[in-house]
ZAMARGU-4260 file (C-alpha; in steps of 0.2 Angstrom, whole numbers, plus 5000, padded with zeros to 4 digits):
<rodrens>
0) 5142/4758/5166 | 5128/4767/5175 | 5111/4765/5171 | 5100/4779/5168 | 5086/4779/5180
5) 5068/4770/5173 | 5057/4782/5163 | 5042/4789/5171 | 5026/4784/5166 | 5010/4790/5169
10) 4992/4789/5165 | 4982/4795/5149 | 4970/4798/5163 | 4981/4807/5174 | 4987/4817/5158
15) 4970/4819/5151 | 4966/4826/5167 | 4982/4839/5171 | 4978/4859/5171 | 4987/4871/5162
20) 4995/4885/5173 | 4982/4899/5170 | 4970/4888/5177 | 4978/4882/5192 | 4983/4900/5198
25) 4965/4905/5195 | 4960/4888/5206 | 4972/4893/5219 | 4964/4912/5217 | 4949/4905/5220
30) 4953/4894/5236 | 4964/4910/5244 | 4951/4922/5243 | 4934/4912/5247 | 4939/4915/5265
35) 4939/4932/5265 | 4923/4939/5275 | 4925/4958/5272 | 4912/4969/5265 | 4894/4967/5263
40) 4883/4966/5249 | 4874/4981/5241 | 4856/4985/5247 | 4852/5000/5243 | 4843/4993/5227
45) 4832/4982/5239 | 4833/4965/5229 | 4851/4966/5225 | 4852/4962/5244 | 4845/4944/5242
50) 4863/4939/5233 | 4869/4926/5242 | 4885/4931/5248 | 4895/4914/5248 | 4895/4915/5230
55) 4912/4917/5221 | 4917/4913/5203 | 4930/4920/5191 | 4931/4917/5172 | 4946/4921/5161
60) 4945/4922/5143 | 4957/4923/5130 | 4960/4933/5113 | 4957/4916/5104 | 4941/4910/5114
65) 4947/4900/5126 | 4938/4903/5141 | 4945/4897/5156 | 4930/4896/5173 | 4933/4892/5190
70) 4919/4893/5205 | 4903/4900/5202 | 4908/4906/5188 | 4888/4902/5177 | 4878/4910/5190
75) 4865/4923/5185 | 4870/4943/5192 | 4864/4960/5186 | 4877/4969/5176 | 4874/4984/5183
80) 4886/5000/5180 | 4898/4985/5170 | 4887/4993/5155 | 4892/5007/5155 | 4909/5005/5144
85) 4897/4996/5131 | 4885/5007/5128 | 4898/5022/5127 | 4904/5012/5115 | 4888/5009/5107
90) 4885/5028/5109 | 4899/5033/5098 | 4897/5018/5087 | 4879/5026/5084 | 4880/5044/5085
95) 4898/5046/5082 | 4911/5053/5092 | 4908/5073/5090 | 4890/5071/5096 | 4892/5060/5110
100) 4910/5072/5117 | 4898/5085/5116 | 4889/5078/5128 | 4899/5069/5140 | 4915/5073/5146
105) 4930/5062/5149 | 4939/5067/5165 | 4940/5057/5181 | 4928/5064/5193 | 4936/5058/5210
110) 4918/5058/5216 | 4907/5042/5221 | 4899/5034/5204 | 4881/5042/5210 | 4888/5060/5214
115) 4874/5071/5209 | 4886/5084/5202 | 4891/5091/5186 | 4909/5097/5177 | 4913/5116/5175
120) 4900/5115/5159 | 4886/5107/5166 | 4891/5092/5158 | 4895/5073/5165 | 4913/5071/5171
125) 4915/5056/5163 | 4903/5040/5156 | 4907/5029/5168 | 4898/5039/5184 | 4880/5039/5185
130) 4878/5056/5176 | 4888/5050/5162 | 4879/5033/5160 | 4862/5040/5161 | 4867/5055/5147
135) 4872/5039/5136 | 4856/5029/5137 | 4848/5046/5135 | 4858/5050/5116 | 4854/5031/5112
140) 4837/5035/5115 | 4838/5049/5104 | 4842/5038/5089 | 4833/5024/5091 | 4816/5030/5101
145) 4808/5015/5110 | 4817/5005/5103 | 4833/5011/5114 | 4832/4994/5125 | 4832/4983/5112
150) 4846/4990/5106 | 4856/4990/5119 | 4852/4972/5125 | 4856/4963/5108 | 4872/4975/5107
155) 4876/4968/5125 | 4873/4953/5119 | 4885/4951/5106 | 4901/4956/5118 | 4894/4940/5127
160) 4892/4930/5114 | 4874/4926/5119 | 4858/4933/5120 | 4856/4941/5140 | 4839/4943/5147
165) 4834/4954/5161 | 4830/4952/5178 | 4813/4959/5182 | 4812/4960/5199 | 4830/4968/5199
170) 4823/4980/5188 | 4805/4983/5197 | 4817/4986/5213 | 4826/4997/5205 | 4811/5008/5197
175) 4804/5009/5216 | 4821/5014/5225 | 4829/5025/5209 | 4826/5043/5218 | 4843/5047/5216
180) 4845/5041/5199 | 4829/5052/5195 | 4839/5068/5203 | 4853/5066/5193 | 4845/5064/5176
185) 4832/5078/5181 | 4851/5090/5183 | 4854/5085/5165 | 4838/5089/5161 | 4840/5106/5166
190) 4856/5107/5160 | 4851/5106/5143 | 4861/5088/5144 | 4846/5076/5141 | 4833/5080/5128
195) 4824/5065/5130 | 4809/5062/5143 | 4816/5059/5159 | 4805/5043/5163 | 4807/5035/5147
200) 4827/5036/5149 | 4829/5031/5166 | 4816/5017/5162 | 4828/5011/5150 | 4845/5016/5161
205) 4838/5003/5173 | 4834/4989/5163 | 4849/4991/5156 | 4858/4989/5174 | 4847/4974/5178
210) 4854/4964/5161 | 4858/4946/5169 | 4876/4942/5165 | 4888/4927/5172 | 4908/4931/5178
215) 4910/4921/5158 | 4899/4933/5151 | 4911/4947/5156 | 4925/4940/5154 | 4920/4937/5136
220) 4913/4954/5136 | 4929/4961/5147 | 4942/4950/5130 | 4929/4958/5115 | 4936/4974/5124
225) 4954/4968/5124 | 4953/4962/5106 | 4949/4978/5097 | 4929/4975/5097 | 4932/4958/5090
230) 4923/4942/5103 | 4934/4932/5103 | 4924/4918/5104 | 4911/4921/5090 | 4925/4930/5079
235) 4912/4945/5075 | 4918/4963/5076 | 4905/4971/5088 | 4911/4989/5090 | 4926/4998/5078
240) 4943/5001/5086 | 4941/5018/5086 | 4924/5016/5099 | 4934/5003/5109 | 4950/5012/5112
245) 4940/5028/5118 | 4932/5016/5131 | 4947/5006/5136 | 4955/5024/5140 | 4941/5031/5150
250) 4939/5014/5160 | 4958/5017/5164 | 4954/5035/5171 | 4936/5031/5179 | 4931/5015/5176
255) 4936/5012/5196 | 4927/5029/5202 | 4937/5036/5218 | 4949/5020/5218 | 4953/5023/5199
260) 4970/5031/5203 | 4975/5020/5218 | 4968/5005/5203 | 4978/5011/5188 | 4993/5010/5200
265) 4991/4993/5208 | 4984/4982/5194 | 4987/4993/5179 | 4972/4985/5171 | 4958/4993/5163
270) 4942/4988/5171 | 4925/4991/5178 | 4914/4986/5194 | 4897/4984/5194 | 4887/4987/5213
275) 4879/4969/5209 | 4898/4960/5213 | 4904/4961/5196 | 4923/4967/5192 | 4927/4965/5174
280) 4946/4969/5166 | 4952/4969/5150 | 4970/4969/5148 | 4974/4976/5126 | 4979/4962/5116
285) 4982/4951/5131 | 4964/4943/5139 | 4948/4949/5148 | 4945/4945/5166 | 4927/4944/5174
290) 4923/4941/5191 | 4906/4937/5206 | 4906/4940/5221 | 4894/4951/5229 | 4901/4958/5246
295) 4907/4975/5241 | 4920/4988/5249 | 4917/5003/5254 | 4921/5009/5236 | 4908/4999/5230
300) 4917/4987/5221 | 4919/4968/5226 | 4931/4963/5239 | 4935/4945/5232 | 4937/4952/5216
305) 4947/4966/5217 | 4960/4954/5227 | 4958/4943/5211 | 4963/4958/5198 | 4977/4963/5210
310) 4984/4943/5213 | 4984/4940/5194 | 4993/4957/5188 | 5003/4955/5203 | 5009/4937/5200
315) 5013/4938/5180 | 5018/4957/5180 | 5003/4962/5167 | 5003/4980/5172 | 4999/4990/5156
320) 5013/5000/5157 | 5026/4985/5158 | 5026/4982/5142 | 5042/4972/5136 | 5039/4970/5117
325) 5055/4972/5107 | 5054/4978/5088 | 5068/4968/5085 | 5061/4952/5087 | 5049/4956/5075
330) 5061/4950/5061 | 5062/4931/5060 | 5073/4932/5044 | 5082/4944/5031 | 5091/4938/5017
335) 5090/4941/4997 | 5090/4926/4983 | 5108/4922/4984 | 5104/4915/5000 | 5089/4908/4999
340) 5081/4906/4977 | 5064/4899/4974 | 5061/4879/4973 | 5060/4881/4953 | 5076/4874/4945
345) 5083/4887/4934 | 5093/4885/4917 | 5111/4891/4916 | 5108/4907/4908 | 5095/4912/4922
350) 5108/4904/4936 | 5120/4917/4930 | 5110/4931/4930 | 5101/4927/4947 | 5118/4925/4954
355) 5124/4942/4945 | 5109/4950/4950 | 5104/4942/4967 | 5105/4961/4977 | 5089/4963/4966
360) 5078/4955/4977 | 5078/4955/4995 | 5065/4946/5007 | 5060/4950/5025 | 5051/4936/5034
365) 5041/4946/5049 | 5032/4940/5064 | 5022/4945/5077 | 5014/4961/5078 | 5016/4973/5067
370) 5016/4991/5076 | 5021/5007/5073 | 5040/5003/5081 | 5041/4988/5073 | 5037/4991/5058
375) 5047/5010/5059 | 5062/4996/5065 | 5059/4986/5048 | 5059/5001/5039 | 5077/5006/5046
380) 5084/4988/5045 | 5077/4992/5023 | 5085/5007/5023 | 5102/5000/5031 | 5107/4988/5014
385) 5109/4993/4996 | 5094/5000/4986 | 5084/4980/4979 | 5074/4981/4965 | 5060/4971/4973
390) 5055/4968/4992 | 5047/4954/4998 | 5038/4956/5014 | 5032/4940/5020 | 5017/4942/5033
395) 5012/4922/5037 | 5021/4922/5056 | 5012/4941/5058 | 4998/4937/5071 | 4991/4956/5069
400) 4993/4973/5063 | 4990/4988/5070 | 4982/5004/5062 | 4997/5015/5067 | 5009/4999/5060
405) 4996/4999/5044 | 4999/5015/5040 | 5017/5016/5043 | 5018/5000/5033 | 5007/5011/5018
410) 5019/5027/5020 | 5034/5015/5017 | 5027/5006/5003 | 5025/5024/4994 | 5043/5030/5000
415) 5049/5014/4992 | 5040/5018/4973 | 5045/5035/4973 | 5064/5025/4969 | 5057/5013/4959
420) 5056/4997/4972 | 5043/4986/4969 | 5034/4978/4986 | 5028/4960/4986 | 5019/4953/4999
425) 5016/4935/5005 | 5006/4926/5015 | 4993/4934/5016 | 4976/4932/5010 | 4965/4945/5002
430) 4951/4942/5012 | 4958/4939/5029 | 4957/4954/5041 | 4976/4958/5039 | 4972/4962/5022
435) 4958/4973/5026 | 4971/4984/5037 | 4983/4985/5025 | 4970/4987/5009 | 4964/5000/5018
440) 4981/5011/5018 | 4989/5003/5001 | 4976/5002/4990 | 4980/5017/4977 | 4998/5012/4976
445) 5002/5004/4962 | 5018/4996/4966 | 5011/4982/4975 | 5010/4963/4972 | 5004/4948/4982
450) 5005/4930/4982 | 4998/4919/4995 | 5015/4908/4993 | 5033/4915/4998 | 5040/4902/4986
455) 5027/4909/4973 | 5032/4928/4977 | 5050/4924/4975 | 5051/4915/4959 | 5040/4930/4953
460) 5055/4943/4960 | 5066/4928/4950 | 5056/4932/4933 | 5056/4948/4933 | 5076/4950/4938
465) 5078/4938/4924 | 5069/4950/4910 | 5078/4965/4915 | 5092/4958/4911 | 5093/4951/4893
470) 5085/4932/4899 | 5073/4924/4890 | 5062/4911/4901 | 5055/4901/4887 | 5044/4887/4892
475) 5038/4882/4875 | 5057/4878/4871 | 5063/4861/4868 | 5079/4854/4874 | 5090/4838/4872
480) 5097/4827/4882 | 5114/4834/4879 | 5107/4849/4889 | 5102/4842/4906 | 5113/4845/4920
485) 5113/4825/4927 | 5119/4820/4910 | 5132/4833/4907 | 5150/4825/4905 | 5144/4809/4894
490) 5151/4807/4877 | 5138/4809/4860 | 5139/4790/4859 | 5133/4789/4876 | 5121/4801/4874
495) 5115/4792/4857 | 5114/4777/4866 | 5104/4785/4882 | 5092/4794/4867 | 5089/4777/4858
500) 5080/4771/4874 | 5070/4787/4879 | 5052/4787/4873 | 5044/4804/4872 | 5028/4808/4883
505) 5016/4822/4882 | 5007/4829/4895 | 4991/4841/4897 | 4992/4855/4911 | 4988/4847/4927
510) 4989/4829/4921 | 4997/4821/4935 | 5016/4813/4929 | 5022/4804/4944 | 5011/4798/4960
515) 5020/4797/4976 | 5021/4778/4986 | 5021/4769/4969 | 5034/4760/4961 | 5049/4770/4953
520) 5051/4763/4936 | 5059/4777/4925 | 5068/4792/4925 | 5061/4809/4915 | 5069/4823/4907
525) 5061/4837/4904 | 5059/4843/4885 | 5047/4858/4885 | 5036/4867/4897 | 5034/4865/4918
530) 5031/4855/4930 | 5030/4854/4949 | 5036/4842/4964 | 5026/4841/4977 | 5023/4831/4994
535) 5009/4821/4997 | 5001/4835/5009 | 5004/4849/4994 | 5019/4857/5001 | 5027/4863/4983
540) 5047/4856/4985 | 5051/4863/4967 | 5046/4870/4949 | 5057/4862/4935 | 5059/4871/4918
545) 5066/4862/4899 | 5081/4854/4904 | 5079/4849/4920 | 5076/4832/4926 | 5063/4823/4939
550) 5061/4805/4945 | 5081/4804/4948 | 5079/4797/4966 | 5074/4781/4955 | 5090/4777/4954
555) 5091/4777/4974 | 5073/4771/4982 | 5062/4759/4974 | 5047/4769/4979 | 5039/4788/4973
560) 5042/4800/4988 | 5036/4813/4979 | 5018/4818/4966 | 5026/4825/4950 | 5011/4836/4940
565) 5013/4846/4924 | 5011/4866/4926 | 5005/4867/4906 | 5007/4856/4891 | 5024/4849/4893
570) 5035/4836/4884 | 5046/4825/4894 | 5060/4809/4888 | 5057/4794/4898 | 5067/4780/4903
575) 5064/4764/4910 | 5074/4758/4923 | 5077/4743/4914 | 5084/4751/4898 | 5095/4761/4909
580) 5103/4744/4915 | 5106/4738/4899 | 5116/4757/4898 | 5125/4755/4911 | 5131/4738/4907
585) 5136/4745/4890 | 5144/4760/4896 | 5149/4759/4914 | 5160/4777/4913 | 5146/4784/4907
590) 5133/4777/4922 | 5147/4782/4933 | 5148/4798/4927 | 5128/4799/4928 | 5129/4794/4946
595) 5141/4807/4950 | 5130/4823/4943 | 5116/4814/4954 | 5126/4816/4971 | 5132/4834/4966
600) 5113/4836/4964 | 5107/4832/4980 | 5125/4840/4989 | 5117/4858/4981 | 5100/4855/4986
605) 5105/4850/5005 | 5118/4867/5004 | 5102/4876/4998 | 5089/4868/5012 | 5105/4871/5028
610) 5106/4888/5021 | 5088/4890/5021 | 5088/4883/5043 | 5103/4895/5042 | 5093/4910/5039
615) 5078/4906/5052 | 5090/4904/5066 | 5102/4918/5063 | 5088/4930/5071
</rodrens>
């Protein structure tokens, strides 16, 4: 026989120690392109020309604040024109979109980023050349009077993450050498652009350039911008969606001056450079990218970085307009309650009309993003099968929700009440973000329910299909022992004799019945009310009614694998294990018998758990 060869082993050190892809691309990014010697650094603004060269770092960060850093990637660099998406977006956070388009315009220019020139309407092409940046500062000014720094640096601050200082001497440098600057915002003056006093809004315009940010900062700052305003790393919302998608567009247009075009077309990733050596990119839902290195191109953008952008869209095909998501994949499962019931155990009556009735309900297990064509998909795939009486939606696999899916989602939700379908969702919680986005489209229909639980939402459906048609779900009921399904077959004697030896047990709501890992020493059969099985980590495996029975692996393992716990005041017969032997000793066809329900038992529930895997994977 051959042998197989020996296992490899290695290190917890050496495992401790390995590097996830990203970060080894990024390493080999970094290595590649420290040898490239082109450009030079920017010294028109006199101290920006002390930078030393050499330096290189490059910082990505994720949509769920991991930050990966590579080089130089924590030393100190002026942000320079990389504020000027941010305080766009400030600007219509502030003073609201109509004011702010009044003012700036938002077509690519084709011009350098200090062109002293103006649109067809004397306004700023766009807010990411001089003219347009300066015109921002100048309406932020507006509001919030000298207070307009401030306000700016702490919102700067909160796309980082932390709070940024300033660089005075960067500053001071760029008071004494500004003449150009002072030309532009003396046009906008004229042009009846900026109200403010000249001075007092370039003073702030440069202190706002000389903010001290790191290639993390922006990458933090560049994954805010690719998170919908959300920092991924502190989880606050800085900006709405509706001020970060109007900067992510013109940053896709301007945000790379004269080389936005050739930019958009290569990389395919929104982004801005700053004269200081700062590119940062912000890919939508993907990652932010922030590099340092301060030997610019003739463009005025860095050299080193610029090859980094390219090398990383390049190398894992993130073009923003290579989009591969399928709406199809954003249904995991699609079944209705003839494949799939709640974990509650049903009594015959309701058994039959579940199985009658089990078109009534029909659940969709979604995942992933929900957008307008996935969620227009799921609509359709609705639409395709018989009208149900309820819908479950189940939401825990969804990772987000668009507005455009939101509202689609509402408009659906609506369709489906004016022919009487009742929506349930599940798995999601009212004061999660999800919730917010759906809330914020849904909340005046009234033919909505939710339940954190799926299980929860479908024995809900259950309930409700079984009033409609003539059930009754009684939980104050009592049964005997003649009416539970693992004793069904016996003779009355043998029932008799299995009721001699019951004792009966009351229970309070909540009063724990059965503890899992001791001892199993009797069986139980319900009488009245409910109860629930659960696993030691809370995962609910079932909800029993009157007439069902619990503790039956008893009569199989020696231990509890399970807690039992009563839903409300409840009754139960119990039997000691070793009354049971003296029954089955006296009635042998009977315990035979007993036996026999036990495995048809367990057969159902592994049909009902194969059918469940079934489901998942049939997607």
């Amino acid at each position: 026989m051959k042998q197989l060869p020996p296992a490899f082993t290695a290190s917890p050190a050496l495992w401790a120690s390995s590097k996830p892809p990203l970060l080894r691309f990024l390493d080999r990014c970094h290595a590649d392109f420290s040898a490239e010697t082109g450009g030079a650094v920017a010294d028109y603004i006199p101290e920006l020309g002390k930078a030393d060269p050499a330096h290189f770092g490059i910082s990505l960060a994720t949509l769920d604040g991991h930050v990966y850093e590579v080089g130089d990637s924590r030393i100190p660099f002026t942000i320079q024109s990389m504020s000027k998406p941010f305080v766009f977006a400030l600007a219509l956070d502030t003073l609201g979109a109509e004011r702010v388009e009044s003012a700036i315009g938002v077509e690519p220019s084709g011009d350098p980023f200090n062109s002293i020139r103006l649109n067809a309407d004397n306004h700023p092409f766009n807010p990411m050349v001089n003219a347009g940046a300066i015109t921002c500062t100048g309406l932020i000014r507006e509001a919030k009077g000298d207070g307009a720094f401030e306000y700016i640096r702490r919102a700067l601050s909160r796309f980082a993450g932390r709070e940024l200082d300033v660089d005075e001497a960067v500053f001071a440098s760029e008071t004494v050498s500004g003449d150009r600057n002072r030309a532009i915002a003396y046009l906008l003056r004229t042009s009846h652009v900026l109200r403010e006093d000249v001075d007092a809004v370039l003073e702030t315009y440069f202190r706002q350039c000389a903010v001290l940010v790191t290639a993390r900062d922006i990458a933090v700052m560049a994954a805010t911008l690719a998170n919908r305003g959300i920092n991924p790393v502190t989880g606050e919302q800085v900006m709405t969606p509706y001020a970060i998608s109007r900067t992510l567009s013109v940053m896709t247009s301007s945000g790379m001056y004269d080389f936005a075009g050739e930019w958009i077309y290569r990389v395919g990733i929104p982004a801005k450079s700053g004269v200081g050596g700062g590119i940062l990119a912000a890919l939508p839902a993907r990652l932010g990218l922030g590099s340092y290195s301060p030997k610019l191109d003739n463009h005025s953008n860095s050299v080193r970085g610029i090859k980094v952008c390219e090398a990383l869209s390049r190398h894992y095909d993130l073009h923003m307009l290579n989009r591969s998501d399928d709406a199809r994949n954003s249904i995991i499962a699609d079944y209705d309650i003839g494949k799939n019931p709640s974990r509650r155990s049903r009594r015959p009556h309701e058994r039959k009309i579940l199985t009658t009735h089990h078109q009534q309900v029909r659940v969709i297990e979604l995942v992933g993003t929900l957008s307008f064509s996935n969620v227009d998909y799921v609509s359709r795939q609705l639409a395709a099968k018989p009208r149900p009486q309820f819908v479950i939606f189940d939401l825990r696999r969804v990772t987000s929700m668009t507005r455009a899916g939101a509202r689609l989602v509402a408009e659906e939700f609506r369709e489906l009440a004016t022919h009487g379908v009742t929506v349930i969702l599940s798995g999601v919680k009212r004061d999660s973000r999800e919730w917010k986005v759906i809330g914020e489209w849904t909340g005046d229909i009234s033919n909505v329910r939710d339940f954190y639980l799926l299980d929860t939402a479908i024995e809900w459906a259950e309930d409700q299909v079984v009033y409609r048609y003539g059930g009754a779900i009684d939980f104050h009921e009592t049964t005997e022992l003649s009416e539970q399904p693992l004793l069904a077959g016996l003779t009355p004697e043998e029932l008799t004799d299995l009721a001699s030896i019951a004792s009966v047990r009351h229970y309070r709501r909540g009063e724990r019945i059965v503890t899992s890992g001791e001892p199993a020493t009797s069986l139980f059969f319900l009488r009245s009310g409910a109860v629930h099985v659960t696993l030691p980590d809370g995962v609910r495996l079932a909800t029993l009614t009157a007439g069902m029975a619990f503790g039956e692996m008893a009569l199989l393992e020696s231990h509890r694998s399970a807690d039992v716990l009563a839903d409300m005041a409840a009754t139960a017969y119990e039997i000691r294990l070793r009354d049971f032997e003296h029954f089955r000793k006296q009635h042998p066809r009977g315990s035979e018998r007993i036996m026999r329900n036990l495995a048809q038992l367990l057969a159902d529930r592994l049909i009902v758990a194969n059918t469940r895997v079934d489901l998942l994977t049939a997607h």
